[in-house]
Every structure is written in C-alpha cells, then in structure tokens.
N, C-alpha and C positions, 0 to 999 in steps of 0.2 A: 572460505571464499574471500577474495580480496576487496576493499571497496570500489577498486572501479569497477569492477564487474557486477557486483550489487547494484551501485547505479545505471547500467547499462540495461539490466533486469528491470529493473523500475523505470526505465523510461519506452522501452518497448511496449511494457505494458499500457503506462498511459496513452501509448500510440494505438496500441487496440479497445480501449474502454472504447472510443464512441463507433466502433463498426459494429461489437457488441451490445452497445443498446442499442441500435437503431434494428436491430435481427431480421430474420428472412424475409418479413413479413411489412418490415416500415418502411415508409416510403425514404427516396437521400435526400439529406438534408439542399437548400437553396442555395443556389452559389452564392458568394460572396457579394453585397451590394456593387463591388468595382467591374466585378464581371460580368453582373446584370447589364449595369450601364454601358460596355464593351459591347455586348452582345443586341443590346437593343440600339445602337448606333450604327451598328453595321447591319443591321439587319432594315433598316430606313431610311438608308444610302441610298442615294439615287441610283439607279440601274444604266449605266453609257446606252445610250442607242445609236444608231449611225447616223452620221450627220453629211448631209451631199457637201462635195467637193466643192470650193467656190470657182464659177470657170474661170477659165485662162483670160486673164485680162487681156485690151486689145494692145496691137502693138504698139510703142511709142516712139513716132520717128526715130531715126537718127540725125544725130547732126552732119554738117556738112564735113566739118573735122574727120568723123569718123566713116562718112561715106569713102572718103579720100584716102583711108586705106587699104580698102578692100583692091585684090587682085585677085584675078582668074587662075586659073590651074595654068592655062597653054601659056600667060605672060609668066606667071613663076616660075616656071620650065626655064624661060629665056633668061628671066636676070639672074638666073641659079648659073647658068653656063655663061653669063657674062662677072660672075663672081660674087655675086651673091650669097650668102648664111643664111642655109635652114635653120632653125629654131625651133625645137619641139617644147614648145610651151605648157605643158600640159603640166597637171601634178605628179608628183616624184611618183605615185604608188601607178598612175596611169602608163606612164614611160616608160617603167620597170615590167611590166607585165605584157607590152608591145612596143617594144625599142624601133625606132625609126633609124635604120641605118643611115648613116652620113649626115642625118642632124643631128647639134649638140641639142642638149637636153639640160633646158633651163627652165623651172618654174615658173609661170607666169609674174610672180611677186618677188623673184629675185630678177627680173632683165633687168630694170632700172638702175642696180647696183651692181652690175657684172662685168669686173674690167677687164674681162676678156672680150667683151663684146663693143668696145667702145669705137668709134669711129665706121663700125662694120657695116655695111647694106643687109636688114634682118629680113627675113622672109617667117614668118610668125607662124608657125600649123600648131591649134588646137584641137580640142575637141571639135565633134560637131555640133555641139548645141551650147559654145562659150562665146560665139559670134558678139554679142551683145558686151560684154564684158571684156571683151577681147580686143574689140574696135575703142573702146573708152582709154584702155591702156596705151594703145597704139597712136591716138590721138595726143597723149599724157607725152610718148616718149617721143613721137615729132618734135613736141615743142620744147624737149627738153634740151634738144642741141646734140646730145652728147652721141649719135648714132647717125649716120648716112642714113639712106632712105631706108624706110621701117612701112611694110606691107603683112596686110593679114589674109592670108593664104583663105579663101572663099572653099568652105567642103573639108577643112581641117585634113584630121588624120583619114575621114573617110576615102579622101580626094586623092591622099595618096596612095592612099589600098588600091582604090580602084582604078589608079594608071599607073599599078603593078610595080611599084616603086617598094625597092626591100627593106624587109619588116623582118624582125627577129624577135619572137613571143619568148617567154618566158617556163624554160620548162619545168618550173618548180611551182607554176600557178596551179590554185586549184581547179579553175575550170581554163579551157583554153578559146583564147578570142573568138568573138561571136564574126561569122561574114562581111565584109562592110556594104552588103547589100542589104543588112539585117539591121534594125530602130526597136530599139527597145522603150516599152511602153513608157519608161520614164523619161526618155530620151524624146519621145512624140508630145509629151502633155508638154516639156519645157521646151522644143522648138514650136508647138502651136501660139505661143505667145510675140513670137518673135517673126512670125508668118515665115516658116522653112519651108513647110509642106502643102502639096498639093495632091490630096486625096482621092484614090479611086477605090471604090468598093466593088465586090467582085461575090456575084451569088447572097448579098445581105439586102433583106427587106429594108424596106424605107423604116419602119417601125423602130426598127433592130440599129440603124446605125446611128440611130439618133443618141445613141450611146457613146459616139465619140467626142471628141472635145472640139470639133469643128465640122460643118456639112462638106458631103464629096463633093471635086468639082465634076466627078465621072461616076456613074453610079451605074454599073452593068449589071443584069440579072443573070447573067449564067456563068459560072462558075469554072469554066474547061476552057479546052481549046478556042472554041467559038468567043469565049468573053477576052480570052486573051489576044486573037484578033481584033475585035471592037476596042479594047485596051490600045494594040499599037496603032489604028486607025486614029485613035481619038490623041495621041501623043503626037503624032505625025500634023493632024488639023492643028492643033495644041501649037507647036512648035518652039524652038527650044526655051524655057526659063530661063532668062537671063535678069538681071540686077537692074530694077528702078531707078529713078532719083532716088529713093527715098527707103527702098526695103532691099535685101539681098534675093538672088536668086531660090527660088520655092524648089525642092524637091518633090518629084513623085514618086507619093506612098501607095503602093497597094494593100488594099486590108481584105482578109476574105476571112470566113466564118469562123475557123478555127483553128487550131493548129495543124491540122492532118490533109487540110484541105488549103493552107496556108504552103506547107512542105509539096505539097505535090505541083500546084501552080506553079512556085517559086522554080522547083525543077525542070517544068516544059517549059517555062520560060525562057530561063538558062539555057537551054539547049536548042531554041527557035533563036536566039538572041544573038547566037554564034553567024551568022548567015545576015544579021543587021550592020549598015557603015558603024563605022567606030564614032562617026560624030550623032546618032542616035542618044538621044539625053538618057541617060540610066535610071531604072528603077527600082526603088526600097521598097524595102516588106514588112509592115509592124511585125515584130515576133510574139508568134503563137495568137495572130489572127486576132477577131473582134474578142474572142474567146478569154485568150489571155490578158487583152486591156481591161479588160469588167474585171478578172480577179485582181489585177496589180489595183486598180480602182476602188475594188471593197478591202484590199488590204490598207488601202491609206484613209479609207473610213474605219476601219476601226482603228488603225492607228491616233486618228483624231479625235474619234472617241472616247477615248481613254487617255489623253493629255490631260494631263492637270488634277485628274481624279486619284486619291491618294490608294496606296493598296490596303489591301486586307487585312485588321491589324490580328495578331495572335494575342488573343484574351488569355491573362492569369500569369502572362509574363514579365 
C-alpha cells in the first residue's frame, strides 16, 4: 500500500476517535466557545415590534412663485391649441408603463437641461401626488429665462385620463394601469400631506375610520344605493373644489369598507354617473377600501420595524 493512502487511513481514523469515545450513550460534547457567544447574542436580540406610523405632517403653504404655476385642466386645453408643449414629466419607468400620447416625455430632473425644450411654452403633467415638488421646479424654471411660459398642469396624468385624452400602456408591464378613478393607499398617505383629498366614508363606523390618516369631510352610514345618493347630494351642497390662495384644489375620495364593497359602489356609481353634467367634480376610490389601507399600513410598520436591525447571523461560519 502506498503512503498516501496510509495517511489518508490514518487520518479518517483520527476523524472518528472522538465519535467513538463519546458512544451511544454520552452526551455531545459543547459547542465551541465562539458559538456559544453567537448563539447567546442572537438569542437576546431585541425582538422588532411594530411601531405606529408617524402622521402626515400638516401641509406647508405654498409660495406665491409656486401658486403661480398651477393651471386648471379646461385652461391647459386652450394654451395646448394655442401652441403650447405637453411635457409628461414623470420618471422614465412611470412614462414607459403609461405613455401619454402627444407629450414628449421628459424627466422631471432633466427639463432644466433639455435643448429641445428651450424657448417652448411647457405645460408640465406629473404624477398626482408630485404637485409639491413639481410646483418648486416650475417656480426654479420661470426664473430661469430659458422657457416661455412654464405651467403645472393641476390633477397630472390623472387629469388627463379622466378627459379621455390618449394614453398607450405598456404591453410588456407586469401588471396593467390601475383606473384613474383608483388612489392607491400610498398615493392617499402622500397627497394627505399636501391636502389633495377630501374624504367620504361610506358604511364605516366612526371607531373604524379613525384608521385613516385624516377625518371624512362626509361620513355616510350606508353603504348602497341610498349612501351613494346622500354621497351626490352632499357633493352637489359641497360644490366644486377649486384652488385656494394658498392649497390646490382637494379631491374627493370615497373610502368604503373593503374591497368587495369598494368594487361594487365604484361600479353603481359609474353607471348612475353616466346621466351626471360633465361639469359634476369626479370622484376617487382608495383601492381596496379601508381594508386595504390597514394592510398597506401594517406593511410599513413592519417594514419600519425592522430598519436598522441587523439580520440573523449563521453561527460556526
């Protein structure tokens, strides 16, 4: 037999001496002091808990700069046909996924460098809920000279969905565009800041809506037909949301219990809605009801919980 193989014999062996002495019957030997200490650190880790949301800060004026670019839907109409540039300012991945036909599609953070855009009268549609950030911009790019008049389209890309103005989705996206009668709960916590919305509940205890991130200005208790009458009564007394000095025009959100009862309202709605003038103010739907903003809400509590806390280490590696 050759010697490496000798050694190889002999070293197997000493690998089994201590399974053999410790035998069926002895307990296994202690882990290793560094794995103790691994194991006893992670094991007196603090445990995350959920920590509440802090609310929506109030909103913080605007200035006068930035009051001064806001524009309505029916004036943008007019200075589009007196020659006027759309500009879908949105981020590239947003654009791409719902292209705004006949606006170029410029990122918010490249207008100011875009010499395609120079001298041009801009008509600015973002997001709905960039108003704030969008108005700072547009403030930025008045003063910068380098642009004819420079307006931020009030209601973004919603504004243009909803007066049917063509849109081409993206058909390689994974999910395809939500309604733009539809706010998505993250969409609602960031325009509550900025006072967008004006909230009706629809079949939700008072107990129950205290769940949301602002009080309804309409709070119905029945949930059908009958609530959604009281609903356009109370829009009608309401009458339309227009633009302050000092805040942009409020949307009204309808919120009802949950998603099943969210989908069915939405639908009679839509379909009583058809029979309303066209200058009736439009109304938005949190998606998936009070229902779905409590989980989007415990999802960003545990996401917060679990900031900064290191993960799990694998002991003996």
């Amino acid at each position: 037999m050759g010697r490496p193989m000798q050694w190889r014999l002999r070293l197997a062996a000493a690998a089994l001496l201590p399974l053999a002495a410790s035998g069926p019957g002895t307990a296994a030997a202690d882990p290793a002091p560094a794995e103790q200490t691994c194991r006893r650190a992670d094991a007196e880790a603090p445990t995350p808990v959920d920590m509440p949301l802090a609310p929506p800060a109030p909103p913080a004026p605007y200035t006068e700069a930035e009051r001064a670019c806001w524009i309505g839907w029916r004036e943008a109409r007019q200075r589009a046909a007196q020659g006027a540039s759309w500009v879908d300012v949105r981020e590239a991945g947003a654009a791409q996924r719902l292209r705004l036909a006949g606006a170029l599609a410029v990122p918010r953070a490249e207008v100011a460098d875009k010499a395609a855009l120079r001298g041009l009268d801009l008509l600015a549609v973002g997001d709905a809920g960039d108003l704030r950030a969008l108005s700072r911009e547009c403030a930025a790019w008045r003063q910068s000279g380098r642009f004819g008049a420079v307006h931020v389209v009030l209601g973004g890309v919603r504004a243009w969905r909803l007066a049917g103005m063509p849109v081409q989705p993206d058909p390689h996206a994974a999910t395809p565009p939500q309604p733009p009668t539809v706010v998505s709960a993250a969409e609602y916590r960031q325009g509550v800041a900025d006072g967008l919305w004006r909230v009706v509940t629809l079949g939700i205890a008072p107990e129950d809506a205290h769940a949301l991130a602002q009080p309804p200005v309409l709070a119905l208790p029945a949930a059908n037909a009958a609530g959604l009458g009281a609903l356009r009564q109370g829009l009608a007394g309401a009458g339309d949301a227009t633009a302050s000095e000092k805040a942009p025009p409020a949307a009204w959100l309808a919120v009802a219990a949950d998603a099943a009862a969210q989908a069915r309202l939405q639908a009679l709605w839509e379909q009583r809605q058809t029979a309303q003038p066209a200058s009736a103010p439009p109304v938005l739907w949190l998606q998936g009801g009070l229902d779905g903003y409590r989980s989007y809400i415990a999802q960003q509590h545990r996401l917060a919980a679990h900031a900064g806390h290191a993960l799990p280490r694998l002991c003996g590696f």
